[in-house]
N, C-alpha and C positions, 0 to 999 in steps of 0.2 A: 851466594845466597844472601838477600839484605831481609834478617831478622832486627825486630823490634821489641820491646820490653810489651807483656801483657798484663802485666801487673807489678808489683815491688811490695817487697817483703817487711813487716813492722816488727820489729823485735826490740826487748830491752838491750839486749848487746849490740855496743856501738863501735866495737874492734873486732879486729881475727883474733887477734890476745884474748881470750879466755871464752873465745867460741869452741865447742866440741868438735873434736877433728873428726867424727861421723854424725851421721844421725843417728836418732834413735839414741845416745848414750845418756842423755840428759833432758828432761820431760819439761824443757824451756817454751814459756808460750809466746806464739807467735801469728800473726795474721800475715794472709797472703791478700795483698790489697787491688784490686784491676781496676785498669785506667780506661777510660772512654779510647774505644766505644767495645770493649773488650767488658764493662761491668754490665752490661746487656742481663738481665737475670737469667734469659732461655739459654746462655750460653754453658750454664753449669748446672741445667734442668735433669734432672738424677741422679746425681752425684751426691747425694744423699743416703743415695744404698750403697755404698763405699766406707771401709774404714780406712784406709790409704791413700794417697797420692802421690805418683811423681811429679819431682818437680826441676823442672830443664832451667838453671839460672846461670848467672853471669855470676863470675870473679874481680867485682867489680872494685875492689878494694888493695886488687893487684896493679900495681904502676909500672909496670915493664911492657914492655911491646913484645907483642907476639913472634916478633921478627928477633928476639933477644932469648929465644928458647933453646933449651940442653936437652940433649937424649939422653942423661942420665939427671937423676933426683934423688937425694939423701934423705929416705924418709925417717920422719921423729921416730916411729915405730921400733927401726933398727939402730937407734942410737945418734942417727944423725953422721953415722961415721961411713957407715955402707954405700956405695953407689947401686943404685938400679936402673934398670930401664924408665923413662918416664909413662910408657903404654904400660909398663908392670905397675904402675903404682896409681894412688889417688892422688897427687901432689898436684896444688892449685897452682903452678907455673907448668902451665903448657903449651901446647902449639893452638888450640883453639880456649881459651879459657873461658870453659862450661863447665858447669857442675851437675850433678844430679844426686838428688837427694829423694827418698821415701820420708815422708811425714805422718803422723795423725791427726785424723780430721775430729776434730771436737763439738765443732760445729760451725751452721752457716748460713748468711744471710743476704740480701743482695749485693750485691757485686765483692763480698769478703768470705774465704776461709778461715774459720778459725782452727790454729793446731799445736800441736806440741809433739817437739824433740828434734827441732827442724836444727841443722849445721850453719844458719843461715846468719849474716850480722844486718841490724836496721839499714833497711834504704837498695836491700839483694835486688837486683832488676831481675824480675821471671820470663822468660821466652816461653814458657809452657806448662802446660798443667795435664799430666794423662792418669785416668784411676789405676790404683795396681792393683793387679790379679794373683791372688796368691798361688794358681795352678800353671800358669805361665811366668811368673817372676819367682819364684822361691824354691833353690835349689839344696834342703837344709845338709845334704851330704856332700856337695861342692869339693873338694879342696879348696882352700884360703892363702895357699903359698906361706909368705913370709910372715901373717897376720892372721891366725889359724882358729883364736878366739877373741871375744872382744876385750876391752882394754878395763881392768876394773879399776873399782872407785877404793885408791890404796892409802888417800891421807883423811885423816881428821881434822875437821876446820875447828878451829874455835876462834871466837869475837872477841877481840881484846879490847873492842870499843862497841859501844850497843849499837844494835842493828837500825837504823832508819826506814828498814822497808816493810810490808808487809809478812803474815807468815809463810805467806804461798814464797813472794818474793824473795825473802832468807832463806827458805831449802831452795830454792832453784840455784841462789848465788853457792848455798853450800854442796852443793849437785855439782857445778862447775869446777870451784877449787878441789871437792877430792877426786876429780878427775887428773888435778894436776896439770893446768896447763901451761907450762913451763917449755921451754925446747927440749928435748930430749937432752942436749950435751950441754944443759945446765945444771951446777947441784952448788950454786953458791948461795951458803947459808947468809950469807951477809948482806946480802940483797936484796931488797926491795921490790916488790914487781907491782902490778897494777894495771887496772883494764876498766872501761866506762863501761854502767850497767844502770838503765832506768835513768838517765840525769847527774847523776853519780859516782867519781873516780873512788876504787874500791884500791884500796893497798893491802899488802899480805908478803909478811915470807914464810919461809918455807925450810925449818928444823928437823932432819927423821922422817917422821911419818906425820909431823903434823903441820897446818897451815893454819899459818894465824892472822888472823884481820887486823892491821894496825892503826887504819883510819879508814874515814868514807866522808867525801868529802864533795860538794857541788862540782860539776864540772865548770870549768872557766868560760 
């Protein structure tokens, strides 16, 4: 099957490093943008009576060949130390690398969605876009296996250097960090970490319970 991109995703996050490892964990804004001839306006003619959306994209940010894939995956979840099945898990090294994500739609205009809480980093190629229906997608009694609830927000950020972004944009950045996004089998206080957001290398370690901004600085 030869699939194409019908749009690409705009977002201040320009890594996987300090993208949320689901949706929905972090109310990050971001537009899903369509490419000719795909921003056709009939093509997303009531989709406005929607508060969801999936969204079918690529792993675009993964450099391994599909032909380089393991049937098992250490996910962050369990420590990094666990092996699982890769079909048990959500791990972005796979044999077809697709993702799929639920969003919220904020709103919308010719040929753009705009939403928030997407898993997505700037430039996500989209294969597809389908509304979700909350009586056919939403199973709230499920079992969740290994990941049974979601992942809470367990650090306190504080700025050790003033913010440069807006206010919306400082919670979102502080949304992110106390999410923690670290690998799971790292806990070196002495370290340094950092991730591009909005134009902007963002640095930060990570003490206890708290994460501290140390610079922010243009990207190069």
């Amino acid at each position: 099957m030869d699939i194409k991109p019908v749009a690409y995703f705009r977002s201040p996050l320009g890594s996987k490093f300090g993208a949320p490892r689901q949706s929905g964990l972090a109310d990050i804004p971001g537009d899903i943008v369509f490419v000719n001839p795909y921003d056709d306006t009939n093509a997303i003619r009531g989709l406005d009576g929607f508060d969801y959306v999936w969204l079918i994209w690529g792993f675009s940010a993964n450099h391994a060949s599909s032909r380089d894939w393991s049937p098992t995956v250490r996910p962050p979840r369990l420590g990094g130390n666990t092996q699982i099945g890769v079909f048990a898990s959500r791990s972005p090294f796979r044999p077809n690398s697709l993702g799929l994500s639920a969003v919220r739609i904020t709103s919308i205009e010719p040929g753009i969605i705009h939403t928030v809480g997407a898993d997505l980093i700037d430039g996500t190629p989209i294969y597809d876009v389908k509304p979700y229906l909350p009586y056919a997608d939403a199973f709230p009694e499920a079992r969740s296996g290994f990941a049974p609830t979601a992942p809470s927000a367990s650090l306190q950020v504080v700025w050790g250097t003033p913010s440069p972004f807006s206010p919306e944009d400082t919670a979102t950045v502080e949304r992110i960090l106390a999410l923690d996004p670290r690998p799971a089998y790292s806990d070196d206080r002495s370290k340094a970490y950092g991730f591009p957001f909005a134009g902007r290398d963002i640095r930060f370690t990570i003490s206890g319970s708290t994460a501290t901004i140390i610079e922010v600085a243009p990207l190069q």
